[in-house]
MILORO-466040 format. One record per residue: residue number from 1; residue in three letters; x, z, y of N, C-alpha, C, CB in turn. Coordinates in steps of 0.05 Angstrom, whole numbers, always signed. Glycine has a CB too. Example, Ala and Ser with C-alpha at 12.3 -4.5 7.8 and 13.67 -1.06 7.14 Angstrom:
<rs>
R   n res   n_c1   n_c3   n_c2  ca_c1  ca_c3  ca_c2   c_c1   c_c3   c_c2  cb_c1  cb_c3  cb_c2
R   1 ALA   +264   +156   -114   +246   +156    -90   +264   +156    -66   +226   +181    -89
R   2 SER   +257   +142    -45   +273   +143    -21   +258   +157     +1   +282   +114    -12
</rs>
This chain:
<rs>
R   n res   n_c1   n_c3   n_c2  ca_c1  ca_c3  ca_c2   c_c1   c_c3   c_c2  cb_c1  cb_c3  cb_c2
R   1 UNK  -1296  +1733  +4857  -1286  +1749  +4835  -1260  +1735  +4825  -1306  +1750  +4811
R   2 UNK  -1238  +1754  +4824  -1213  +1730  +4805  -1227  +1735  +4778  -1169  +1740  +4804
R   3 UNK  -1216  +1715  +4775  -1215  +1707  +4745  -1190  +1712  +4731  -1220  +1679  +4741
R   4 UNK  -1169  +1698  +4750  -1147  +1698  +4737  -1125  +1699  +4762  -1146  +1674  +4717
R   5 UNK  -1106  +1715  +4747  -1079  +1721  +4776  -1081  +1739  +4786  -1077  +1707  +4801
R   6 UNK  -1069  +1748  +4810  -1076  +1772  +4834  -1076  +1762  +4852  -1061  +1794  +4840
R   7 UNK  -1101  +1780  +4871  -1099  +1773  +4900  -1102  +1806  +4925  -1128  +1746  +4905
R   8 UNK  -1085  +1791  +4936  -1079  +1815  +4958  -1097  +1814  +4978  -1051  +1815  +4973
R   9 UNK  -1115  +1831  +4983  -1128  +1845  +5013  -1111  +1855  +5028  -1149  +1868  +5011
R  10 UNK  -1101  +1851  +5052  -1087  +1864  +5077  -1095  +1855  +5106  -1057  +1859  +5075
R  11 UNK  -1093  +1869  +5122  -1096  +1865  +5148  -1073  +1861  +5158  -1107  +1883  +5160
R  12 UNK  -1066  +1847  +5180  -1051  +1847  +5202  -1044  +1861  +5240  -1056  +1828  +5201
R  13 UNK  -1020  +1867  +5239  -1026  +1880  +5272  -1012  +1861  +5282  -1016  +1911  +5283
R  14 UNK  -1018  +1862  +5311  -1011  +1843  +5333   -979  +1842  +5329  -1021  +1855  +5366
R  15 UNK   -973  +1861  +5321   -944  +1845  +5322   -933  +1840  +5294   -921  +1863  +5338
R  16 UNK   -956  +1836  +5271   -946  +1824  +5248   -939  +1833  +5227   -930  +1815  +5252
R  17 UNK   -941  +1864  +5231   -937  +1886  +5207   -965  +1882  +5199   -928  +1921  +5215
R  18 UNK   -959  +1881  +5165   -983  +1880  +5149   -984  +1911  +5126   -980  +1849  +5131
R  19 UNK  -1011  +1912  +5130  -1018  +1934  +5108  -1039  +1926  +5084  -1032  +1958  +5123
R  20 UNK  -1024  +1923  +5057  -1043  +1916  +5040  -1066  +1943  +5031  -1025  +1904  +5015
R  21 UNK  -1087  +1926  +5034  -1109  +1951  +5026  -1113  +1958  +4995  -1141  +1943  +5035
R  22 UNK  -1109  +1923  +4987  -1122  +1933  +4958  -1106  +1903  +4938  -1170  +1933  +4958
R  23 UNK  -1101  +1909  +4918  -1091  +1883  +4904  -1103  +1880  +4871  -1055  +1883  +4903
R  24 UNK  -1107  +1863  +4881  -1142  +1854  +4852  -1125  +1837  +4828  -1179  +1820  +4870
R  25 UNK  -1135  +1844  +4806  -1128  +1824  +4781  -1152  +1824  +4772  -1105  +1832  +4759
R  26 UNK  -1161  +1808  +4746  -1181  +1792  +4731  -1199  +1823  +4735  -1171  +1776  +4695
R  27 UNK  -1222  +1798  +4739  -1244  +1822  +4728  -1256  +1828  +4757  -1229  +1854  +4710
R  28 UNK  -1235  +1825  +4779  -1240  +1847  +4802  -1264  +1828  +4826  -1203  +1856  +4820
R  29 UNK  -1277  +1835  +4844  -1294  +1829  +4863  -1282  +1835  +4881  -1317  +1837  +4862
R  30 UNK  -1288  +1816  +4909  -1276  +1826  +4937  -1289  +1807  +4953  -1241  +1825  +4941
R  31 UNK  -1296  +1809  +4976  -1312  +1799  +5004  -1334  +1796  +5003  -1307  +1776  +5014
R  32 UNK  -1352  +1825  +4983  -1372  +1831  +4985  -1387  +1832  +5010  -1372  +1848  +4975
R  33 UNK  -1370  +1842  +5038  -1376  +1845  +5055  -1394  +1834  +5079  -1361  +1848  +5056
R  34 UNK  -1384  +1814  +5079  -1407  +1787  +5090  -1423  +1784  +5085  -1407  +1765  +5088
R  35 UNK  -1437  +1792  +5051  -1461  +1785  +5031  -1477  +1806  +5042  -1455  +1788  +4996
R  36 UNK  -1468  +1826  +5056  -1487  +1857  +5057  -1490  +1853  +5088  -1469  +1893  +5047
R  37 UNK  -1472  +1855  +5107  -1466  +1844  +5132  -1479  +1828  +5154  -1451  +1834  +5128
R  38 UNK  -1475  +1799  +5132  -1477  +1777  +5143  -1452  +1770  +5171  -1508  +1777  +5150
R  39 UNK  -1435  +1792  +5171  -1408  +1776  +5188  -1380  +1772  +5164  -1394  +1801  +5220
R  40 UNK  -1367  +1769  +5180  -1335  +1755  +5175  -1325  +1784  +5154  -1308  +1748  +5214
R  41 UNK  -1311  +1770  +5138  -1297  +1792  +5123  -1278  +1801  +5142  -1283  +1783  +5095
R  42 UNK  -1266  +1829  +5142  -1258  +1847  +5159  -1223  +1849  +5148  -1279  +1877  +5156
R  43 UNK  -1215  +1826  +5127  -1186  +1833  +5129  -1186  +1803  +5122  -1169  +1859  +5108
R  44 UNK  -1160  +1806  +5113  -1154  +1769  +5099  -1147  +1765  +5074  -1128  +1751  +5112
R  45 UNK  -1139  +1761  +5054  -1126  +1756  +5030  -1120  +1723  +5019  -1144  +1771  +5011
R  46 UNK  -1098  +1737  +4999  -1078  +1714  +4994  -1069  +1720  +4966  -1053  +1712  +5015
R  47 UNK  -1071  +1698  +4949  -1057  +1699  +4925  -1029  +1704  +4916  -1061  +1682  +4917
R  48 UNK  -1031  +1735  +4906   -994  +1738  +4898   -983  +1724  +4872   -985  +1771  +4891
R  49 UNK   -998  +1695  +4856   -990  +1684  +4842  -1010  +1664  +4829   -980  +1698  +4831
R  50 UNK  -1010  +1648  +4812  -1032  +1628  +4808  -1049  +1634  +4797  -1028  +1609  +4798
R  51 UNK  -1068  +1637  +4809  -1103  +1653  +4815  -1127  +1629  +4811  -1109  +1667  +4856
R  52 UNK  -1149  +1651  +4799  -1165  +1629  +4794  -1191  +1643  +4809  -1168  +1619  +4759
R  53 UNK  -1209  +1635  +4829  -1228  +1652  +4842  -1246  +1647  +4829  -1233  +1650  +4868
R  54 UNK  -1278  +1655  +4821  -1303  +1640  +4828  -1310  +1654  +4850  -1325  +1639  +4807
R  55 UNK  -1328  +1649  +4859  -1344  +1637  +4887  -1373  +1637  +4878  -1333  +1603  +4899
R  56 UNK  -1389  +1654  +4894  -1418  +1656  +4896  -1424  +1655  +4928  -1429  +1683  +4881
R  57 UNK  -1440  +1631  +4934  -1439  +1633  +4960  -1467  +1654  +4961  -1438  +1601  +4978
R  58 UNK  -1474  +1668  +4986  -1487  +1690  +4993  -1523  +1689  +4980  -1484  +1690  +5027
R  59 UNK  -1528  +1666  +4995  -1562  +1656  +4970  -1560  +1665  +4945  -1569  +1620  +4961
R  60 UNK  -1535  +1655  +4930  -1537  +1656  +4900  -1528  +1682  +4898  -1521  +1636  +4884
R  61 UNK  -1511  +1697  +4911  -1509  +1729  +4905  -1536  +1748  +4909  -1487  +1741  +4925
R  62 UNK  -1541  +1740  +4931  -1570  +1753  +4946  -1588  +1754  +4918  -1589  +1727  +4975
R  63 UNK  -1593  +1732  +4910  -1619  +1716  +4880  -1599  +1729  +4864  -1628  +1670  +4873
R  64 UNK  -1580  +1738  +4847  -1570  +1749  +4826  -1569  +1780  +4829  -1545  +1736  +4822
R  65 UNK  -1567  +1792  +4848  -1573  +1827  +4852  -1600  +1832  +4846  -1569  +1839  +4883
R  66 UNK  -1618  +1809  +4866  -1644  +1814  +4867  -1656  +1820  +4846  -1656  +1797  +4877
R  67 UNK  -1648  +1800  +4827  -1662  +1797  +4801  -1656  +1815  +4779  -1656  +1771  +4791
R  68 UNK  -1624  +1821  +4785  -1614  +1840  +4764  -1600  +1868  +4785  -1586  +1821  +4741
R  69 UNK  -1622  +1882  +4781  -1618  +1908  +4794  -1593  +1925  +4780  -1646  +1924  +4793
R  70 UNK  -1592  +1927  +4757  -1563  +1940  +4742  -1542  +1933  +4760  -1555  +1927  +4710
R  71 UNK  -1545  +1899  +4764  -1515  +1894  +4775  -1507  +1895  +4810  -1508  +1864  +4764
R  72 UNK  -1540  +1903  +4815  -1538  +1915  +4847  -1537  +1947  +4845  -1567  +1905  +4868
R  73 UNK  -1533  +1967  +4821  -1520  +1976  +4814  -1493  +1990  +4803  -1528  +1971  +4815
R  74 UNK  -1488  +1977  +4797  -1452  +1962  +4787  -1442  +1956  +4808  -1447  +1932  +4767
R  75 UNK  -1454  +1946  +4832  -1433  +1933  +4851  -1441  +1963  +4873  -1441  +1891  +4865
R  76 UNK  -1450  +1979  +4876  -1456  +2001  +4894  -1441  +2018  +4884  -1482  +2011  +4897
R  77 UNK  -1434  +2026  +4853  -1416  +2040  +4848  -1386  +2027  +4852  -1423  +2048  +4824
R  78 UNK  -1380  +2008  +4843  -1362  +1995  +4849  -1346  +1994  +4886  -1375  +1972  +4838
R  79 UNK  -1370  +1992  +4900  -1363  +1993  +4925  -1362  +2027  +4940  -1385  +1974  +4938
R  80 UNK  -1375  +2047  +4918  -1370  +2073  +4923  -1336  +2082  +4925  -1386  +2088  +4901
R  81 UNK  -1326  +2068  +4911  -1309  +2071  +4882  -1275  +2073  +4902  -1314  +2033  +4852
R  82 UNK  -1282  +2040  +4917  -1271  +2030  +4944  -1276  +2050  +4956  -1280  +2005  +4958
R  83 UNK  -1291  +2058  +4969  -1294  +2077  +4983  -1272  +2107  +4992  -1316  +2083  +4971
R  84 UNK  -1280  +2109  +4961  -1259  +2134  +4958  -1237  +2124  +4952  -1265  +2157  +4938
R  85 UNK  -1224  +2109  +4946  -1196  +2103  +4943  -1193  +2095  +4973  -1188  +2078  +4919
R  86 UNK  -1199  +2086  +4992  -1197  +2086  +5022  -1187  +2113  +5034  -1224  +2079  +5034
R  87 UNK  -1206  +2138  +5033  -1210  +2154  +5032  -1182  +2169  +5027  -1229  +2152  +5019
R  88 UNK  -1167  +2162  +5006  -1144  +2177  +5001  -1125  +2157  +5002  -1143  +2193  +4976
R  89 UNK  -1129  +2142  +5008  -1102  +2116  +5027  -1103  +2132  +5053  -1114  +2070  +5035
R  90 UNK  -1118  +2138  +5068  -1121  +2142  +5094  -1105  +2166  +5093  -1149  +2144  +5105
R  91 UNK  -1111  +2183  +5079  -1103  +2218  +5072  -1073  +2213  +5068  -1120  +2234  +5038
R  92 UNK  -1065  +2191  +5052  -1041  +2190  +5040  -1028  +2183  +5071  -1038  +2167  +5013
R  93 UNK  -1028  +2166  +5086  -1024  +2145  +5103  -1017  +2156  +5121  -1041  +2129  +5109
R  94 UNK  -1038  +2176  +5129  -1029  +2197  +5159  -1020  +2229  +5155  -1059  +2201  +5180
R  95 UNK  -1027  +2236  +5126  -1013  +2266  +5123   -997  +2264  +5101  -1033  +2293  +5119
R  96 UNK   -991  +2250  +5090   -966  +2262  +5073   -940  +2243  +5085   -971  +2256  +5034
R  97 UNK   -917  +2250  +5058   -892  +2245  +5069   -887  +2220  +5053   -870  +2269  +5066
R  98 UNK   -867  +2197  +5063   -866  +2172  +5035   -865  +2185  +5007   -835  +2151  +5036
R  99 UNK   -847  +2205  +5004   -844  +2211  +4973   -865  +2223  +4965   -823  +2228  +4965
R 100 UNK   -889  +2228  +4971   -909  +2238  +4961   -928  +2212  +4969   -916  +2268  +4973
R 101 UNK   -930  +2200  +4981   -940  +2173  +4973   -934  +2158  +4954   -937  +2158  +4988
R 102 UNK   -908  +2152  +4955   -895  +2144  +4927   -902  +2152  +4897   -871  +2151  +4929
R 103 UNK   -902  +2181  +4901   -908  +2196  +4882   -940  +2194  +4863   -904  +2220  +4896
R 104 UNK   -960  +2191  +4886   -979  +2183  +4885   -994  +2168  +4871   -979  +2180  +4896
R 105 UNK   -978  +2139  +4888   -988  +2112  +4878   -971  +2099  +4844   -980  +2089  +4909
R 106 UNK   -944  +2116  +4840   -945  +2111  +4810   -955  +2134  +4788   -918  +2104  +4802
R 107 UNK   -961  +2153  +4797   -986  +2167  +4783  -1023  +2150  +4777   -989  +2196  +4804
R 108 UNK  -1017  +2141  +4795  -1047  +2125  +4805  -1043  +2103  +4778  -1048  +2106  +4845
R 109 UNK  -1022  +2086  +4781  -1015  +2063  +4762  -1014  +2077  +4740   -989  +2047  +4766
R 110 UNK  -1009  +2093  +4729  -1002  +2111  +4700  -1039  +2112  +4699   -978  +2152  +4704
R 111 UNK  -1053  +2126  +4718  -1079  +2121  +4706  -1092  +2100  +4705  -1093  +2135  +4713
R 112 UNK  -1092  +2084  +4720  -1101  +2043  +4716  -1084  +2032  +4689  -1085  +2017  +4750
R 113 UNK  -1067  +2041  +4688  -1045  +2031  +4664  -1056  +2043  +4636  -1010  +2045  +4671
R 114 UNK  -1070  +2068  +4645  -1071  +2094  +4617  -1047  +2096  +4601  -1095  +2086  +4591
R 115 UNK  -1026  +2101  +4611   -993  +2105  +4602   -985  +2125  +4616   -971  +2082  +4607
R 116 UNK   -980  +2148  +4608   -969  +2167  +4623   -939  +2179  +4614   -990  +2188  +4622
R 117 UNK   -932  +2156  +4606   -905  +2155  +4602   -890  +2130  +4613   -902  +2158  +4576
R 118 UNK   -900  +2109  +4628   -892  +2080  +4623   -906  +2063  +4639   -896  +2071  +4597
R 119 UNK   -912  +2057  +4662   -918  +2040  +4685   -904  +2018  +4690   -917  +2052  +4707
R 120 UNK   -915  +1994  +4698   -905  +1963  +4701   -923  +1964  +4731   -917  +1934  +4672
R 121 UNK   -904  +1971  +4751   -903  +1955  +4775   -913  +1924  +4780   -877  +1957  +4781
R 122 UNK   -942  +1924  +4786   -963  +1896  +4785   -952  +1880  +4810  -1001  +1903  +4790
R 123 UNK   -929  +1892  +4838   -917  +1883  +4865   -891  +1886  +4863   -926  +1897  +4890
R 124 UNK   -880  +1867  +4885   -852  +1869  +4888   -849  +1901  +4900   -840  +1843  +4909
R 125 UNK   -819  +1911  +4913   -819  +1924  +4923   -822  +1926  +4961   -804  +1930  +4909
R 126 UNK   -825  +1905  +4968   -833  +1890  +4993   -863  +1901  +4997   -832  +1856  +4989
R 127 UNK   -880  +1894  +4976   -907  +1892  +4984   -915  +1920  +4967   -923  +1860  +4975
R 128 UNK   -899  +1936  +4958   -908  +1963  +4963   -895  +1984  +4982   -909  +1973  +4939
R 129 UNK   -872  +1976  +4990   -869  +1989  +5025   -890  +1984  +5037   -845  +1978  +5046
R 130 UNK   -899  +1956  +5037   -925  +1951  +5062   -958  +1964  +5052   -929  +1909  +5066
R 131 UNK   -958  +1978  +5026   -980  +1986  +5005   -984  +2015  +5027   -969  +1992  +4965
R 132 UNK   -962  +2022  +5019   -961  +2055  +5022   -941  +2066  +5048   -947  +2070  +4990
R 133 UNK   -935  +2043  +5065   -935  +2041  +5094   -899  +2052  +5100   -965  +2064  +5111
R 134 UNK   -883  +2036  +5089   -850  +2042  +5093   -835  +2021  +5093   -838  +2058  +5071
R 135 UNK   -813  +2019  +5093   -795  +1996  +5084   -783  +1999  +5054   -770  +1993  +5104
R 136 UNK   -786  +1971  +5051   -769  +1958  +5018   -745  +1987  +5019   -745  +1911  +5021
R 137 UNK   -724  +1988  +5037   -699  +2010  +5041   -704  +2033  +5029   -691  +2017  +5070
R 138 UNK   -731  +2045  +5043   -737  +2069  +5032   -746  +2076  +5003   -753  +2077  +5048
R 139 UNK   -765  +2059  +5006   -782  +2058  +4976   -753  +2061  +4953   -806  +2019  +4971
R 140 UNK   -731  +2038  +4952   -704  +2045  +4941   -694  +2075  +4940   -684  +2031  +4957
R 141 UNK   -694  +2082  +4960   -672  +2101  +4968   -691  +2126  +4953   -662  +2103  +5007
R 142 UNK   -718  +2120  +4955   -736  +2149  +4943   -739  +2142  +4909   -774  +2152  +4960
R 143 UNK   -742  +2116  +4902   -742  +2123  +4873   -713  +2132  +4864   -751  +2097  +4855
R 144 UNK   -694  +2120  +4881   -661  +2133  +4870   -660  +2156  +4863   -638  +2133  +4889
R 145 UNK   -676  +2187  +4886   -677  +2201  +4888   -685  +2213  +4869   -682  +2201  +4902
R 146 UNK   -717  +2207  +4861   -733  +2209  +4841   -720  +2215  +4815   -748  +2188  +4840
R 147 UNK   -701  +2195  +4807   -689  +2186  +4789   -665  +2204  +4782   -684  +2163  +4795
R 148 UNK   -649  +2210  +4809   -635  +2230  +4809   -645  +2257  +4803   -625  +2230  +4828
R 149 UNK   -669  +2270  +4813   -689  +2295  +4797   -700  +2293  +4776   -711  +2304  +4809
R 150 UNK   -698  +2267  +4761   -700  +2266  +4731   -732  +2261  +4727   -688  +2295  +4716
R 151 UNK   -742  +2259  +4756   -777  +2251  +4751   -779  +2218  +4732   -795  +2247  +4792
R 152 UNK   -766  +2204  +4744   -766  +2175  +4732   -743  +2168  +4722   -772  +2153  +4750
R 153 UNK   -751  +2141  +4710   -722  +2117  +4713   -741  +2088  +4708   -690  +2122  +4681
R 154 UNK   -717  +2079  +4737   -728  +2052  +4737   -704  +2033  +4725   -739  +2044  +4770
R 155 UNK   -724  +2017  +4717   -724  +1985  +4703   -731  +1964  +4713   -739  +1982  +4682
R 156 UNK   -721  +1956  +4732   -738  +1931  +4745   -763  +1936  +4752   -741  +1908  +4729
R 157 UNK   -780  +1927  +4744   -807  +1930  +4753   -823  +1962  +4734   -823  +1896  +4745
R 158 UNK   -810  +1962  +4712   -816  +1980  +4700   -805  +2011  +4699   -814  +1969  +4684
R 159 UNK   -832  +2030  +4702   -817  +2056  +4716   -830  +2074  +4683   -834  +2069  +4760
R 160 UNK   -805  +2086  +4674   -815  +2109  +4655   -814  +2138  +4672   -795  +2110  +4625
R 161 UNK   -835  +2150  +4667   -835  +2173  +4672   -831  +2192  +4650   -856  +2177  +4684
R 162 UNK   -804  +2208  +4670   -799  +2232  +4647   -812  +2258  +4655   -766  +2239  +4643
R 163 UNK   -815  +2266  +4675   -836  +2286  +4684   -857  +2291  +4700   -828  +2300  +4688
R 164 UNK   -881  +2281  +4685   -905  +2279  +4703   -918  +2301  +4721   -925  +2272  +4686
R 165 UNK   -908  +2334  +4705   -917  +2353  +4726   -905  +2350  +4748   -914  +2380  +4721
R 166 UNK   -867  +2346  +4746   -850  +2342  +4773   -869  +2321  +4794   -816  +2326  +4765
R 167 UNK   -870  +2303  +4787   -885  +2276  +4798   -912  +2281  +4815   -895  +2257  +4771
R 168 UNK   -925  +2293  +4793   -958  +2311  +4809   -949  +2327  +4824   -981  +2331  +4790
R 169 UNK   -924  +2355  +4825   -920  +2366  +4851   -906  +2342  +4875   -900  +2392  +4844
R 170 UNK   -896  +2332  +4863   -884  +2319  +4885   -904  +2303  +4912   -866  +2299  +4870
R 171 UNK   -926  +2296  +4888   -940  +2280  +4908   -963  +2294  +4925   -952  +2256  +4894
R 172 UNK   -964  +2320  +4922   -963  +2340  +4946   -953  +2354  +4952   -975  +2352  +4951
R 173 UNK   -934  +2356  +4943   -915  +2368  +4963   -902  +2349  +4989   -891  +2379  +4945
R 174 UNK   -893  +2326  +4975   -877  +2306  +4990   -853  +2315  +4980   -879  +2304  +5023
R 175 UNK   -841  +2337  +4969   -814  +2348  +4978   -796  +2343  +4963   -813  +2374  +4981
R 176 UNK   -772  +2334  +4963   -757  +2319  +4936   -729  +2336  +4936   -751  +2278  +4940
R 177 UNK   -727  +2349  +4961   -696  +2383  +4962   -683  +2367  +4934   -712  +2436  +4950
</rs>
């Protein structure tokens, strides 16, 4: 579980392109997987800043579900939860266009954020080309865009949204004309 900081889940391909799956701050659980399994966690992760983990090795998780069924509970919904956000990474990943990925994933932050006016970008812009599967170049060149249709304006890390319907079509449509 962090405690404290963020940490990134991503995989690697043979030739070194990485795709982050998921990026955790306080509160969050990750390498459940092994505990249910009993093999190797299925990606890798790394701290995007000074992180504090705890650690339950598998006995003591096993004896803490057992006992408290709510929280073998909590962690089935929780792992449902993953599920479906997979689910529409994948959707996002192979049928839409970057700008409707884009579109997407800071609508997504507006609802983790509960600001639907006002999002703080939790990644660089590096490691959300590699989120939502593009380059740093593009991810630029599409909020410019964005910005130019009057959907946003960016601030450094910080993106206000001026029109959230534009934004919701956009991120099915893909289409930014």
């Amino acid at each position: 579980m962090v405690e404290k900081g963020k940490i990134k889940v991503f995989k690697l391909s043979f030739e070194g392109k990485e795709q982050i799956l998921h990026i955790y701050g306080p509160g969050h659980t990750f390498g459940e997987v092994p505990v249910f399994e009993g093999k190797n966690f299925p990606a890798s992760s790394m701290a995007l800043e000074k992180s504090k983990i705890i650690y339950l090795p598998r006995y003591k998780f096993v004896d803490l579900i057992t006992q408290t069924p709510g929280l073998a509970l909590n962690i089935l919904a929780d792992l449902s939860m993953r599920l479906r956000d997979f689910t529409i990474q994948i959707e996002n990943l192979s049928l839409k266009e970057v700008p409707a990925r884009l579109a997407a994933y800071i609508l997504t932050l507006s609802k983790e954020q509960r600001n639907k006016t006002r999002v703080t970008l939790p990644i660089s812009k590096a490691q959300l080309s590699n989120l939502i599967g593009t380059t740093p170049e593009t991810i630029s060149r599409i909020l410019k865009k964005m910005m130019d249709a009057e959907y946003i304006d960016v601030q450094t890390k910080i993106i206000h949204i001026k029109n959230i319907q534009g934004l919701m079509e956009l991120s099915e449509s893909g289409s930014l004309a």
